[in-house]
N, C-alpha and C positions, 0 to 999 in steps of 0.2 A: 288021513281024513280028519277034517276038523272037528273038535269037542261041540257040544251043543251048550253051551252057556246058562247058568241056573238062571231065572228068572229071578230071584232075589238077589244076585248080583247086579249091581248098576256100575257101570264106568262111565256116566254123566259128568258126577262130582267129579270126577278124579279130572275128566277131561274141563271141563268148565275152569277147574282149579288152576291148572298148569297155563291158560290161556289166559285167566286174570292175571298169574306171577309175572307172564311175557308182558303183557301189556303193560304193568305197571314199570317192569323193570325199562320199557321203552319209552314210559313219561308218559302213556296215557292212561291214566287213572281211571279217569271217566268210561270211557269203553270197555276196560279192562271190568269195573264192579256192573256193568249195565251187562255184559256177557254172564258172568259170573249166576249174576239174579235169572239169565236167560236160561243156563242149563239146571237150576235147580228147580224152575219153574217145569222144564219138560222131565226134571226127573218124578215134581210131584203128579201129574199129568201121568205118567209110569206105573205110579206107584194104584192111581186110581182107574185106569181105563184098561179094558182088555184088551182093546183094538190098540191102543196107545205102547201098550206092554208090550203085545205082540211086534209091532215098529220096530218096541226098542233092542228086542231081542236080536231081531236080525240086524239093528248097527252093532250089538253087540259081537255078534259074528265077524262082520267087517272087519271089525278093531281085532280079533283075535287071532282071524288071518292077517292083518299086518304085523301085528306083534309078532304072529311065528315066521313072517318073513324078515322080520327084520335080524332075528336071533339068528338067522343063517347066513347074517352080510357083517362083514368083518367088522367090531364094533370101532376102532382106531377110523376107519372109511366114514361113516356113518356120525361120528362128535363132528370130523370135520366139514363134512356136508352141511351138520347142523349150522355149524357155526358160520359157514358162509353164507350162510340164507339169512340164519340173524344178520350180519351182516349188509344184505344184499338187502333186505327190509328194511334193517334203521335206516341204510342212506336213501331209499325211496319214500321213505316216511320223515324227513328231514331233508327233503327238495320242496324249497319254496318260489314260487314265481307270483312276483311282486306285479298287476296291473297297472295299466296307466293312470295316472293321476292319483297314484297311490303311493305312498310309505311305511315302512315298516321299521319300530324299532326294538331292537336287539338289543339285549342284557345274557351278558357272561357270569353267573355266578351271583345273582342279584344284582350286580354293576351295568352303568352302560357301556355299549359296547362298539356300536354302527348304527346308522339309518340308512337302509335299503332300496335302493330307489328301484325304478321298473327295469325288470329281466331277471333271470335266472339266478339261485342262488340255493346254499348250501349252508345248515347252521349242523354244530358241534353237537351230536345226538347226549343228552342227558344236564349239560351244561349250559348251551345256548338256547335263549325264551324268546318267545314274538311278544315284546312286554306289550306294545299297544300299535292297533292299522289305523293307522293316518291318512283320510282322504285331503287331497290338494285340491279338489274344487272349490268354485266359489259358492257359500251356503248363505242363504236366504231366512234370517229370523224375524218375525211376527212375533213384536211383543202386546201382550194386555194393555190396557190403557192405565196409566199413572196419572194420578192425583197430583195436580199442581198448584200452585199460588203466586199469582203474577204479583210485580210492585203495587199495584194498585188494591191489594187482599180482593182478588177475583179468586175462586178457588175451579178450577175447569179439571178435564179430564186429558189427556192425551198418550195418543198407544203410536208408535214407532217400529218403521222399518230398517232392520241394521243387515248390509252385507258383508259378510267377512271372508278371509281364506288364510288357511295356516298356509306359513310362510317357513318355520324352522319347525320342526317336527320332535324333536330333542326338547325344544321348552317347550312346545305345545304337552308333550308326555310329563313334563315332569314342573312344567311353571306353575299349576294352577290344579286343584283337586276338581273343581267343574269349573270348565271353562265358559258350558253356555250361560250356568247362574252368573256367574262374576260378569259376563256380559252384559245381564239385563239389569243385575244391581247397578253394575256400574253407568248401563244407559239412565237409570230411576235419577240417579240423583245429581249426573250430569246434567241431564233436564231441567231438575226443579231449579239448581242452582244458575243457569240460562236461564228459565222464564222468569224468576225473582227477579231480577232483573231490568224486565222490560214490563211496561203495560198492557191494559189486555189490546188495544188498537195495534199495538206494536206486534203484540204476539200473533193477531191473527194476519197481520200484513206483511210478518218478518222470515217465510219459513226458509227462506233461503241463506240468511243468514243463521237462523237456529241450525239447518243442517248442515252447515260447514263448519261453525262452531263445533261441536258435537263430535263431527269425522273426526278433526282434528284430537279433540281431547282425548276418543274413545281409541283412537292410532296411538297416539303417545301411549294411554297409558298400558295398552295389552300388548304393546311391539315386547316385555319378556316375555309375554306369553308363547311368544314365537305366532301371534296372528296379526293379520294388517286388515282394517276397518276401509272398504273400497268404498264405502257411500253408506250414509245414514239420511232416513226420508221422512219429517211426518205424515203418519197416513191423516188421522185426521184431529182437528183441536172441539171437542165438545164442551162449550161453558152452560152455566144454569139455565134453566127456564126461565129464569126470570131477564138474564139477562140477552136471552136470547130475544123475547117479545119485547124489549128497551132496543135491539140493533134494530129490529125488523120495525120498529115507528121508527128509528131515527131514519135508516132504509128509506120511510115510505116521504117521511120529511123533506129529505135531501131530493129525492123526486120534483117531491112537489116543490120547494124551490129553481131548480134547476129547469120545471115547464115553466113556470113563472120566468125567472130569467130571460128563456128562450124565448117566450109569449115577446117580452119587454124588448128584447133586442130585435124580434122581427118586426115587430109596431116599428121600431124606431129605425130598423131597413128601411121598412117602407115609407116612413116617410122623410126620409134622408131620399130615398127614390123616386117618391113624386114629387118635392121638391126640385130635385135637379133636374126634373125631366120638363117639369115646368119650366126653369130658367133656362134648359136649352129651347123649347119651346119660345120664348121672346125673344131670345136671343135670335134665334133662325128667321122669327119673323122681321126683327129691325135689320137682320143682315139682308133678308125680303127687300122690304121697303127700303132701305139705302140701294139697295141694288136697283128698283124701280128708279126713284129718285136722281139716281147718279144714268140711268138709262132713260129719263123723260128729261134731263136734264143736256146731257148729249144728244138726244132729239131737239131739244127746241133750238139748240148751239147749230147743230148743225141744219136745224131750218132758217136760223138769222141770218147764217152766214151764206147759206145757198141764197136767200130773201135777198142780203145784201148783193152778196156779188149780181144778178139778179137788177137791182136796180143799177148797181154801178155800170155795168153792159150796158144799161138802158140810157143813162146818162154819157156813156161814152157815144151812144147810138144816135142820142140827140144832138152832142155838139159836135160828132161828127158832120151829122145833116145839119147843123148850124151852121158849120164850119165849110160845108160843102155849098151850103146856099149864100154865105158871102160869097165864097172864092166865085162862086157863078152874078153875084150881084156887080163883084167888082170888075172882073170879065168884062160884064154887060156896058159896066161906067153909065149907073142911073142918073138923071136931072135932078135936081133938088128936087122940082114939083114932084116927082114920085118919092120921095122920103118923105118929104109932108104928108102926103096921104098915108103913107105908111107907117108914120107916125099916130095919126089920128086916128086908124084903124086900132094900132097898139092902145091908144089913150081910150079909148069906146070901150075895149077888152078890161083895160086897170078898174074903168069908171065900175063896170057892173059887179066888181068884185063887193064884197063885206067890209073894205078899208072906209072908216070915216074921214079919214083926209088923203088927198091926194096931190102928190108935188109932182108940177106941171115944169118942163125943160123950158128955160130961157128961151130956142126955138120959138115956142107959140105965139113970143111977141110980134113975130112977124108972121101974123094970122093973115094979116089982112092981105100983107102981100099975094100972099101963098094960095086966096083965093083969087087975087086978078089975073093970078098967072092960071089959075086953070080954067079960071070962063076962058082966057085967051087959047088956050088948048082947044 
């Protein structure tokens, strides 16, 4: 039968104690004194509460029945059970599994030792340290804006996007005591010494050359940091008030020049436009009128020559019948007295013409004849 336990015995302490010694003797210090604080808290808890008291007494039982079981298992059995738990603990307590995109580095004895990459792994219990977890993503820093001063003594403000990713993990731990400050110092004054540089036009027109400049410098100079600088961005350039209401007229200037321009070069479309539309306009018209011209002009051609031929027909018409009333005269073989008459008939016809003189054929001298012979007819 088991003893009943004084109530003014506590085996807290003792037990709190032995669980701090394990802990620390395992390297964790911190959970070993945060245990430690835990059972002397439930022993003061013990020491004040009846109900709490009461609790403890029956773990105290527990404890007293294991202790007399244990006195009854052969102590040589019992170290080495112990010792293989110790055991069986440190190594599950010193299994480390490294995430992706993750590193870890290891120091042996305050030295370094390895960098860890993703998967499974085992460190040397009391010796081996995780000195520092190295994420390998790529990190996104939002700096404050920095105070600048262009060539031109403009004094503006400017805050900067820098992305980075550790690349060696070894000089990431051990190149630099803070890597993000040395970052943004180092962005501060890369900057000023770029916009010094340039003017403020320059500077508000240039960012793409500011941010490659920049990559470049802020690459070089943190590659021992074991980091690589993937991109650098200004987010934005703020200059004074004052010279901000000086962009915004010059802005409003450059406007109004530019409708002006536009005004003056559309005027002058336009009348480059009615112009030509004009000279094609006369132009179409004389091509008109030549065209008439050259078409009243082959009309009247071609009425002369229908005209002509026309009379020519006529004229063949006539001395064919000219030609047809000799060949019938001669046929006939007329007397003289009929030419004479036919003569005078012809001479009667010349006479009443508009001619003021008229030349009479040798014939007429023999008028008189020409009349005996036809009273004698």
């Amino acid at each position: 039968m088991l003893k009943k336990p004084k109530p003014k015995k506590n085996k807290f302490h003792d037990i709190g104690f032995l669980i701090t010694l394990l802990t620390i003797i395992m390297g964790r210090q911190e959970i070993g004194f945060k245990i430690y604080t835990f059972f002397n808290g439930i022993k003061t808890l013990l020491a004040k509460s009846y109900i709490v008291n009461y609790i403890g007494n029956f773990i105290n039982k527990v404890i007293c029945y294991l202790s007399n079981l244990f006195k009854e298992v052969n102590m040589g059995g019992l170290v080495w059970l112990i010792v293989a738990v110790v055991i069986i603990v440190l190594i599950v307590m010193n299994i480390r599994i490294v995430p992706q995109a993750n590193a870890y580095v290891i120091e042996r004895l305050g030295g370094y030792l390895a960098t860890w990459d993703v998967g499974l792994h085992v460190k040397v219990p009391f010796i081996d340290v995780v000195r520092v977890k190295v994420s390998l993503k790529e990190r996104v820093v939002d700096f404050p804006p920095q105070p600048v001063i262009t060539k031109d003594n403009v004094s503006m403000n400017i805050d900067t996007v820098v992305y980075y990713q550790v690349t060696d993990p070894k000089a990431y731990a051990y190149g630099v005591a803070n890597p993000l400050m040395a970052i943004e110092n180092l962005t501060a004054t890369t900057l000023r010494n770029i916009i010094g540089q340039l003017e403020l036009d320059e500077s508000l027109t240039s960012r793409d050359h500011i941010n490659s400049q920049m990559r470049v410098i802020l690459d070089e100079a943190t590659d021992p940091w074991g980091i690589k600088v993937n991109r650098v961005e200004v987010k934005n350039i703020l200059p004074p008030q004052d010279i901000q209401e000086a962009m915004e007229k010059q802005m409003r200037a450059e406007r109004e020049r530019r409708r002006a321009i536009l005004e003056a070069e559309g005027q002058k479309k336009a009348s480059i436009l009615e112009a030509e539309g004009e000279r094609e306009s006369r132009i179409l018209k004389a091509e008109g009128e030549k065209q008439a011209a050259i078409l009243a002009a082959e009309g009247k051609k071609e009425a002369e020559i229908r005209m002509a031929e026309g009379k020519a027909q006529a004229i063949k018409t006539i001395q064919e019948a000219e030609a047809y009333g000799i060949q019938q005269i001669n046929e006939a073989k007329p007397e003289k007295a009929v030419l004479a008459i036919k003569s005078f008939e012809t001479m009667e016809k010349v006479a009443q013409g508009n001619a003021t003189k008229i030349i009479i054929p040798s014939e007429i001298q023999n008028l008189a004849g020409m009349t005996k012979a036809l009273k004698e007819l």
